[in-house]
C-alpha positions in Angstrom: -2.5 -18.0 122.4 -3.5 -19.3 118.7 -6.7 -21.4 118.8 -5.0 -23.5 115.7 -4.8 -27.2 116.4 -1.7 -28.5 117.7 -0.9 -30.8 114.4 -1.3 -28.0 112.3 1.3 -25.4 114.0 3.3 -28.2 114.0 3.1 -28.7 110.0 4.1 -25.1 110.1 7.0 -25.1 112.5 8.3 -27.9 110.0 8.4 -25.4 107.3 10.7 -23.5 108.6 14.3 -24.1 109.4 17.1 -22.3 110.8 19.8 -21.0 108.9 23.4 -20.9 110.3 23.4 -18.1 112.0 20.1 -19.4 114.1 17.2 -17.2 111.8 14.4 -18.6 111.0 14.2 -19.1 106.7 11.3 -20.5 105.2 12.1 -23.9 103.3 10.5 -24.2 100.2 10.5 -26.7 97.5 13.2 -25.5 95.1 15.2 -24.2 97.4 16.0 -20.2 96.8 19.7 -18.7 96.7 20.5 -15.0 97.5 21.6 -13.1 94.4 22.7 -9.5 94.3 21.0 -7.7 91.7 21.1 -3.8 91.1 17.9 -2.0 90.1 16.8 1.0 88.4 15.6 3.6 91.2 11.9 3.8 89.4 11.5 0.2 89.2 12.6 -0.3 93.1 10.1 2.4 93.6 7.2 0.5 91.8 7.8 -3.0 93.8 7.3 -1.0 96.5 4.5 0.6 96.0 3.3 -2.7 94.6 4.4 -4.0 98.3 2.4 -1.4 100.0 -0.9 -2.9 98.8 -0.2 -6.7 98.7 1.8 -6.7 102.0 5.2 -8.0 100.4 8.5 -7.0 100.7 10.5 -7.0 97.3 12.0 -10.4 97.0 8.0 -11.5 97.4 6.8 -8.7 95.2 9.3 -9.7 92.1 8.2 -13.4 93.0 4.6 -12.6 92.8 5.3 -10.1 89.3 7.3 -12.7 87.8 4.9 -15.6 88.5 3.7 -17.3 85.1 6.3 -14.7 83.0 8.8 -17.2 83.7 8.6 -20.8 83.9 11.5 -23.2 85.6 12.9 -24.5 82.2 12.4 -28.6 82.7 15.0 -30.4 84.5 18.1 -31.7 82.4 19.5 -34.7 82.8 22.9 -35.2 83.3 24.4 -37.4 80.5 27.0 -40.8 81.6 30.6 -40.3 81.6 31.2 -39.5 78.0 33.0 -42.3 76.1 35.8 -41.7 73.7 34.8 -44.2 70.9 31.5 -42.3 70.3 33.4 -39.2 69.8 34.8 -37.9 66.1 35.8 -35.0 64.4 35.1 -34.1 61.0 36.9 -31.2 58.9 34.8 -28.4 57.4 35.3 -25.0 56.1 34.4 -22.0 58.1 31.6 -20.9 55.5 29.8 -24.8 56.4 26.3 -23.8 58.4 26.9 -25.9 61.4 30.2 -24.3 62.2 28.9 -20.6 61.2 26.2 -21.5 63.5 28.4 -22.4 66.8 31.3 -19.8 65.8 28.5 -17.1 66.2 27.5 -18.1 69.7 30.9 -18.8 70.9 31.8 -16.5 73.8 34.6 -14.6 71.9 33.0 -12.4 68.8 34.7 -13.8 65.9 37.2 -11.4 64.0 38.1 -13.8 61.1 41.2 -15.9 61.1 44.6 -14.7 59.5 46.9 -16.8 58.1 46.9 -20.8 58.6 44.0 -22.8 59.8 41.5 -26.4 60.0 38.1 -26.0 61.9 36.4 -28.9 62.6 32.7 -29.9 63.7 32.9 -32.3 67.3 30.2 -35.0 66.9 29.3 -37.4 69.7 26.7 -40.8 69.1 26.4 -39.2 65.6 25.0 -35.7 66.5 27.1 -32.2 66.6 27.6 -31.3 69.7 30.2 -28.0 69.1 33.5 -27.3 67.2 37.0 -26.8 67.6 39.5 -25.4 65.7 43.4 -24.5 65.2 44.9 -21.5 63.6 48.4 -19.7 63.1 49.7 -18.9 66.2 50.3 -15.5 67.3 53.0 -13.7 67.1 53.7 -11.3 70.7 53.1 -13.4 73.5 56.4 -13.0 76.2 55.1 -15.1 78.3 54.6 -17.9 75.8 57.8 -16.9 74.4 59.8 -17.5 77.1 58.0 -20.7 78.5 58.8 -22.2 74.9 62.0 -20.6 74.2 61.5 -19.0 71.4 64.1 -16.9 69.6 64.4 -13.0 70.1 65.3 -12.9 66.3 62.6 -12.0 64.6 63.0 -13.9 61.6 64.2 -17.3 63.4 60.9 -16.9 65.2 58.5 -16.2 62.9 59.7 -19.1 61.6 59.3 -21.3 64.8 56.3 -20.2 65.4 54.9 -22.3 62.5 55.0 -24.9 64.4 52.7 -24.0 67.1 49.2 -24.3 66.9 46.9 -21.8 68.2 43.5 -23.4 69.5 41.6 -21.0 68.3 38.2 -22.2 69.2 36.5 -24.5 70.9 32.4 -24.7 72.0 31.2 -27.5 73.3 27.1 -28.3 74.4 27.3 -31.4 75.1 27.4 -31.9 78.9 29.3 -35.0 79.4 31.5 -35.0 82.4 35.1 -35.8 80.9 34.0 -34.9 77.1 35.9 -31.6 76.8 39.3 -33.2 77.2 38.2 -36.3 75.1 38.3 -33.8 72.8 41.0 -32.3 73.0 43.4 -35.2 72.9 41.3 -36.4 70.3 41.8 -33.1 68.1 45.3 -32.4 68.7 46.0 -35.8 67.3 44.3 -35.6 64.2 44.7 -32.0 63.7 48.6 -32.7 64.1 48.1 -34.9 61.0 46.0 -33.1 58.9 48.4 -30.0 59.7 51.7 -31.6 58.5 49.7 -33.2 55.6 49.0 -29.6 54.6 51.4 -27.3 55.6 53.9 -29.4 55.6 55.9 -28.5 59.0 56.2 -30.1 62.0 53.6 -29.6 64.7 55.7 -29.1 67.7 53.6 -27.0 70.6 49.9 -25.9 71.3 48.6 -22.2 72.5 45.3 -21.0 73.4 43.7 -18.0 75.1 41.2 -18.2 77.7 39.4 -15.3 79.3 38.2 -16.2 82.6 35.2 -15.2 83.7 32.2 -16.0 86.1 29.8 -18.0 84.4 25.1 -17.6 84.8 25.1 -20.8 85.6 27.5 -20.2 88.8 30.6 -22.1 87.3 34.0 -20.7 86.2 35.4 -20.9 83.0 39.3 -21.0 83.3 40.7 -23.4 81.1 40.1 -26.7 83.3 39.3 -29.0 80.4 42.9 -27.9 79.2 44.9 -28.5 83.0 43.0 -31.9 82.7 45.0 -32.6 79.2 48.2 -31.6 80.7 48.6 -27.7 79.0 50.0 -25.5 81.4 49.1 -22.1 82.8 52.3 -20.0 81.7 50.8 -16.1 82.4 48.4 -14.0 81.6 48.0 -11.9 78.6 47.8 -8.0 79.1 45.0 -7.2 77.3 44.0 -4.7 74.7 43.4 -1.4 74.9 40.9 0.6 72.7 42.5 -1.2 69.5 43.8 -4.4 69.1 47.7 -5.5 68.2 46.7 -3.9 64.1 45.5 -1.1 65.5 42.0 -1.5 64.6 39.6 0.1 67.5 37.2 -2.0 69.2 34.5 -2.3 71.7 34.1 -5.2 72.8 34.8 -6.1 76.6 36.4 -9.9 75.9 38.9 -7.9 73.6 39.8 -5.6 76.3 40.0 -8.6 79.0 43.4 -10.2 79.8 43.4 -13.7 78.9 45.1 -17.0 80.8 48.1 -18.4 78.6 47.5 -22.0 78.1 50.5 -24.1 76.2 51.1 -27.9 75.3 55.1 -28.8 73.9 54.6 -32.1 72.5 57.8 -34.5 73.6 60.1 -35.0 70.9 59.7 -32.7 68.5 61.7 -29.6 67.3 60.6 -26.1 66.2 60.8 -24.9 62.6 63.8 -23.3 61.4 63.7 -23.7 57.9 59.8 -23.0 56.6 59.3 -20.9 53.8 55.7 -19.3 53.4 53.4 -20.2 50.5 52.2 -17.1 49.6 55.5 -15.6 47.5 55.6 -18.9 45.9 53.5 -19.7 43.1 54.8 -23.2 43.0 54.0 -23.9 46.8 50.7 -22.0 46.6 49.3 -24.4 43.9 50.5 -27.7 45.9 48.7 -26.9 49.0 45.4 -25.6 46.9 45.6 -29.6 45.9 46.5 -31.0 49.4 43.3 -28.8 50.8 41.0 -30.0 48.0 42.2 -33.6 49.1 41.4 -33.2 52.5 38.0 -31.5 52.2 36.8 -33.8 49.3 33.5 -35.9 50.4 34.2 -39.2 50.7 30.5 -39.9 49.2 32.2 -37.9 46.1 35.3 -40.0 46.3 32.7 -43.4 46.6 31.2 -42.2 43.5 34.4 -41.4 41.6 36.0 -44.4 42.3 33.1 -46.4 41.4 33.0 -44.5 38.0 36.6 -45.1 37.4 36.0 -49.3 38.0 
């Protein structure tokens, strides 16, 4: 029999609960979670040895090692459902700081862009809170293909295909529920603008690329934010092997990774047939050099010019 007071086994008993299967656990305040980690053999070696002397199993033993190496980062507080109106996009080039910035941390390594493009900087209440972009789209994708129709012939395609849109970014970190598919509503309608303005073709379909994967912070990133706009899940990419579709070899594991096929066909509208690329003509060329200067002019510079001109 123990000689402690009755209260205090009591306070004991009450920090401990069962689990579901009827074991005893010890509650604490947070509460821990099971996580499957794989050690070095010298290392597991050491926290036992380490266990040996102080009487702790491993689990206690990394608890007691790590203890004041890490601290719980403070507690973050979950913003309001985002609102729309404090949300804007502004376009930038992809040598601005901010973008450079967020391009370098976003999940897939960045291997330039080829061909068409407008990146923009997401702010919310006035601060930039990620980016988001839209590129050429690309070219072999069958199950894209066939969800959109696109033509077998090669030239009537590569034609067509102008007229999608290939998200070809997007990083957001700002936690708002709801704020990713603000967004993206929000960018495919001005980017549908700002694209026709430019390139002068018809915007007609969205693409993007998502590799899904298990998340450290236990959620899944599979392309939710674009379900919730109303894309659809058409198939999943194949994946590279050791080089990508030029033949260039690479490393990396997200290249390697099959991808989910997300596309958006906008109602009403037609795919190219007739577009003629800018880069064999001169003529062209210039005109959208002056449409891209027009869109990427300050409009503190245009204040001050017009102001000059009065």
């Amino acid at each position: 029999m123990t000689d402690l007071p009755l209260s205090v086994m009591k306070q004991q008993i009450e920090e401990y609960v069962r689990d579901k299967k009827g074991r005893f656990s010890e509650a604490i305040n947070p509460p821990c979670k099971p996580i499957k980690v794989y050690l070095p053999e010298p290392l597991i070696r050491s926290l036992d040895e380490y266990g040996k002397k102080n009487g702790t199993g491993r689990g206690k033993s990394l608890i007691s090692l790590l203890e004041g190496v890490l601290d719980a980062p403070p507690e973050t507080i979950t913003p309001e459902q985002a609102d729309k109106n404090k949300v804007h996009l502004e376009l930038v080039k992809t040598s601005h700081p901010l973008y450079v910035e967020y391009r370098k941390n976003h999940y897939i390594p960045n291997r330039g862009v080829v061909g068409q493009q407008l990146q923009y900087l997401i702010f919310y209440e006035n601060k930039v809170v990620g980016v988001i972009g839209g590129a050429s789209a690309v070219y072999t994708t069958e199950d894209r293909d066939i969800y959109f129709g696109l033509s077998e012939e090669k030239e009537l395609k590569t034609r067509q295909l102008n007229s999608i849109i290939n998200n070809n970014i997007f990083k957001l970190d700002y936690p708002a529920p709801n704020l990713a598919t603000i967004v993206l509503k929000k960018w495919r309608k001005q980017i549908i603008r700002d694209w026709e303005l430019l390139y002068g073709v018809e915007v007609a379909a969205f693409e993007t690329f998502v590799v899904e994967e298990r998340l450290w912070n236990g959620k899944t990133r599979n392309g939710a934010c674009y379900r919730a706009d109303n894309w659809q899940l058409v198939g999943i990419t194949k994946g590279y092997g050791k080089t990508n579709t030029r033949g260039r070899k690479h490393n990396h594991r997200l290249l390697k990774s099959q991808k989910l096929i997300y596309c958006l066909r906008l109602k009403g509208k037609t795919f190219c047939t007739e577009y003629i690329p800018n880069w064999n003509d001169p003529k062209r060329q210039k005109e959208i050099t002056r449409r891209r200067k027009e869109l990427f002019e300050d409009k503190l510079d245009n204040l001050l010019k017009s102001i000059k001109q009065s």
